[in-house]
C-alpha positions in Angstrom: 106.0 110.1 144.1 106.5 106.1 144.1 106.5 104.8 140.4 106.5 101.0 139.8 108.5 99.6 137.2 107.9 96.3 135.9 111.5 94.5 134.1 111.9 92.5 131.2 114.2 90.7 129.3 117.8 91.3 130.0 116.7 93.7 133.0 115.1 91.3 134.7 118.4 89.9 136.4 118.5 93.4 138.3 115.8 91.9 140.8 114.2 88.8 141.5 110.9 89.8 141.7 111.2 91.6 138.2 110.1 95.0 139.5 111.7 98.2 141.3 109.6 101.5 142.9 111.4 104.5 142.8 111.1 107.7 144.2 110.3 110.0 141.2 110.3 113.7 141.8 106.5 115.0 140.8 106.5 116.5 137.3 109.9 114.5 136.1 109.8 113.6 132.5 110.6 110.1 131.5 114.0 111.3 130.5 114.6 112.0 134.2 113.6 108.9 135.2 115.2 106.2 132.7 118.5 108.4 134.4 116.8 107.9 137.8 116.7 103.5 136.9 120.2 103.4 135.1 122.0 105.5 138.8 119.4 102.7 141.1 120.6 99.5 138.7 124.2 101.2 139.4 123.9 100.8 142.7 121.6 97.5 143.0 122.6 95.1 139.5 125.9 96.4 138.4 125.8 93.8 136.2 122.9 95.0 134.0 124.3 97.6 131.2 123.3 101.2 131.6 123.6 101.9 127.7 120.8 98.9 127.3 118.9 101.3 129.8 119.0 104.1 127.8 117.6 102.3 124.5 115.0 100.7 126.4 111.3 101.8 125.3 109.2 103.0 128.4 105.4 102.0 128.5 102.1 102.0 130.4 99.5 99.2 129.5 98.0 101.9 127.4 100.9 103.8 125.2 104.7 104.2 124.9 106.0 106.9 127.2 108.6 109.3 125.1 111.4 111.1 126.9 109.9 114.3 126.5 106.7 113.0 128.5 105.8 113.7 132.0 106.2 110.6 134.6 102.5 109.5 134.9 101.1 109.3 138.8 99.4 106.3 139.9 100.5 103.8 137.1 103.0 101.1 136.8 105.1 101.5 133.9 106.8 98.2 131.9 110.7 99.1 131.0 111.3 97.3 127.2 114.4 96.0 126.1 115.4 96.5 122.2 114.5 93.4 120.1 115.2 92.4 117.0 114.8 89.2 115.0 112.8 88.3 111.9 
């Protein structure tokens, strides 16, 4: 299934138009697909960090997608980059 993922922050520099769709097996668990972004970025924005990847929070307008979850069908999903400040 397609999945559309909207970039921000730092992630951003992988594409100009701040998204990517990927080709997500059906029943793949968010685990499966931040792996699934960090191999595409590999390959597309070598310059963007695969370890920030992997602390990135996952999220539909709705909720915060844990690795454990399944990929929801049908909805764009927003990849988060760690923040901090005060």
């Amino acid at each position: 299934m397609k999945t559309s993922i909207v970039l921000f922050g730092a992630l951003r520099e992988a594409d100009a138009s701040g998204a990517v769709e990927l080709d997500v097996p059906a029943g793949s668990t968010m685990a499966e697909l931040r792996e699934l972004l960090v191999a595409h970025l590999a390959a597309q924005a070598p310059q963007v960090s695969a370890g920030l990847v992997r602390r990135c929070a996952f999220a539909t307008d709705e909720e915060i997608l844990h690795n454990h979850r399944k990929v929801p069908a049908g909805v764009a999903l927003a990849v988060l980059p760690p923040v901090s400040g005060g």
